[in-house]
N, C-alpha and C positions, 0 to 999 in steps of 0.2 A: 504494500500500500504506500503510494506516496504521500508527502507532508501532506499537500495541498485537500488530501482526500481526508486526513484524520478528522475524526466527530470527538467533541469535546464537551464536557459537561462542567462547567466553575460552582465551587460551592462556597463562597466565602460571605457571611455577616456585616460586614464593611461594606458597606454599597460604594466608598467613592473608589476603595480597594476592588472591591468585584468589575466595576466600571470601568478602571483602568487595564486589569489583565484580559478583560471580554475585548479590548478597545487592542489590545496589541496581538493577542492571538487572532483575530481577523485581519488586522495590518500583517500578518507574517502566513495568511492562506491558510488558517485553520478555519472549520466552523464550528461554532459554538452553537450547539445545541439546547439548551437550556443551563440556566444561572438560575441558584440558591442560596435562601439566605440562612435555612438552618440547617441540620442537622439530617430532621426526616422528610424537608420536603428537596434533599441533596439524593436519599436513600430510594425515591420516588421517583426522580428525573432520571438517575442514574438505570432506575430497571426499567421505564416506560421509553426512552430517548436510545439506549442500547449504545452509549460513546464508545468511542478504543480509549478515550484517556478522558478519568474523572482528576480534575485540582482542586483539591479539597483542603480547608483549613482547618486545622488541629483543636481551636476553638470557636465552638461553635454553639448555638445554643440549641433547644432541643435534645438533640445528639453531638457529641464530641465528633471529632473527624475521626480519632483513635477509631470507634464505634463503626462511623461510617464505612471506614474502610475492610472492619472485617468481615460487614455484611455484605459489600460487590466485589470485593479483590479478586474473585474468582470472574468478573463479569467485566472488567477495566481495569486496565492497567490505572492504576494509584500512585495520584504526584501528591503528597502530603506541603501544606506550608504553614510552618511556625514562625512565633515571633521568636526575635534573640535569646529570651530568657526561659525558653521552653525546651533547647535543644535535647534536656535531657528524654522525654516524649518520643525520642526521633527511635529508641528502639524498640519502642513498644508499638509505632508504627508497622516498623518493618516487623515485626510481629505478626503484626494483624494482616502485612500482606500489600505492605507497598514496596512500590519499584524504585522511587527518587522521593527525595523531599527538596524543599528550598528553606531559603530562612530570610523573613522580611528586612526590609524591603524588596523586594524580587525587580531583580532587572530585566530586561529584555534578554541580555548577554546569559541569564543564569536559564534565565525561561524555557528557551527554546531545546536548549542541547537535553534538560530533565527531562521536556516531552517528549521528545525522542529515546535517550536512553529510558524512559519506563515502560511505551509502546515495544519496544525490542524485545527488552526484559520480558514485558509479560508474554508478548508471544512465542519466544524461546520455551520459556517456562509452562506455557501451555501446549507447546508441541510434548515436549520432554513429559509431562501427564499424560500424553492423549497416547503417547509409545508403550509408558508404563501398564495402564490399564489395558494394552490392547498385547503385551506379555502376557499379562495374568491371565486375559481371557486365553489366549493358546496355549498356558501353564492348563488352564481349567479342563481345557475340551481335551488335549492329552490325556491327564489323566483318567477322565471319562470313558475314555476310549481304552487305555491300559484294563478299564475295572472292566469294560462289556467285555472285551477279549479276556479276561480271567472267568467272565462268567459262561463266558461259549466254550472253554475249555474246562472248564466244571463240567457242565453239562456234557458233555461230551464222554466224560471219564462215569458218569453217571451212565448213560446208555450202553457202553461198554460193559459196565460191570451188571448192567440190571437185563440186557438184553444180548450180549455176547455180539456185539457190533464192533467192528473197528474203527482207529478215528476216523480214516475216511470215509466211512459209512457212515458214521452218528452225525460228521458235518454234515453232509450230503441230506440227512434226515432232517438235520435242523433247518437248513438253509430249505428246502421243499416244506417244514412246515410252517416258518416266519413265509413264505410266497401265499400259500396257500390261504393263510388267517392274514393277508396284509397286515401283518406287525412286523416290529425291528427282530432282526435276530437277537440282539440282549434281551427282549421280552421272552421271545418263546425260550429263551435257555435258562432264566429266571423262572418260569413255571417249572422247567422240568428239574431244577434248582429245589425249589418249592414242593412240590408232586413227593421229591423222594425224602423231604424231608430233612434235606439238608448236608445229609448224610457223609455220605460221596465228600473223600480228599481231593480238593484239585489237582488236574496233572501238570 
């Protein structure tokens, strides 16, 4: 995405403060999407407007930014801004899930490079989630697939010993009876799992 395309959402209590950063982020090709003056109607623009970068100030009324940010971090990248005497705030931010802060008075010079490094950041970091859970899901179905195939080979040792079949015969049985009843081969080897009672060592 380029600069000019970023959506932006300001959440800062200071109107002549909010006034100005609204006033320089459209002078440098952002849009700003909706501006807030407290806390939960910044919590409200941020999920209804859908920005890539919320700038939210650390006090605020209503809801603190601290607050704000750890309700959408997952939804915008989060530029936090404190005044001087708040820095120590600034890790409890990043706590909650912001990318950059600033520290007032905010320049133009300080502005622009935070919006971008927190845009990055959060999309780096939500690619990096989106990889993770999509491991676990092939960790998942793996295994899934390890347990149907322990349970077709149950089954299998089961028909052997109940019926004097060999394994290529008790496959062959099971596979024509999952066709037959359209079910998964796990199911029908699960019944016959069941049927005998459990019995039956796997081979």
């Amino acid at each position: 995405m380029t600069q000019a395309a970023l959506r932006i959402v300001v959440a800062e209590d200071e109107a002549v403060i909010r006034m100005d950063l609204v006033e320089t982020l459209r002078e440098e090709g952002y849009e700003v999407v909706a501006e807030a003056s407290d806390g939960v109607s910044a919590v409200d623009a941020i999920r209804s407007r859908r920005p890539d970068v919320a700038l939210v100030d650390i006090a605020m009324p209503a809801l603190d930014g601290i607050e704000v940010t750890r309700q959408v971090s997952d939804e915008a990248a989060v530029v936090v801004v404190t005044a001087f005497g708040q820095r120590e705030r600034i890790g409890q931010a990043r706590e909650a899930g912001a990318m950059a802060y600033l520290v007032k008075p905010v320049t133009r010079d300080d502005l622009i490079p935070a919006i971008e490094m927190a845009w990055s950041g959060w999309i780096t970091l939500k690619d990096l989630r989106g990889q993770v859970v999509a491991s676990e899901a092939a960790a998942e179905r793996a295994e899934q697939r390890l347990a149907e195939r322990r349970q077709v080979e149950r089954a299998k040792g089961i028909l052997g010993e109940s019926l004097g079949m060999s394994e290529d015969a008790a496959y062959r049985w099971l596979r024509q009876a999952a066709m037959d009843a359209r079910r998964s081969l796990a199911d029908v080897a699960q019944e016959v799992i069941d049927s005998s009672g459990g019995n039956a060592s796997p081979k």
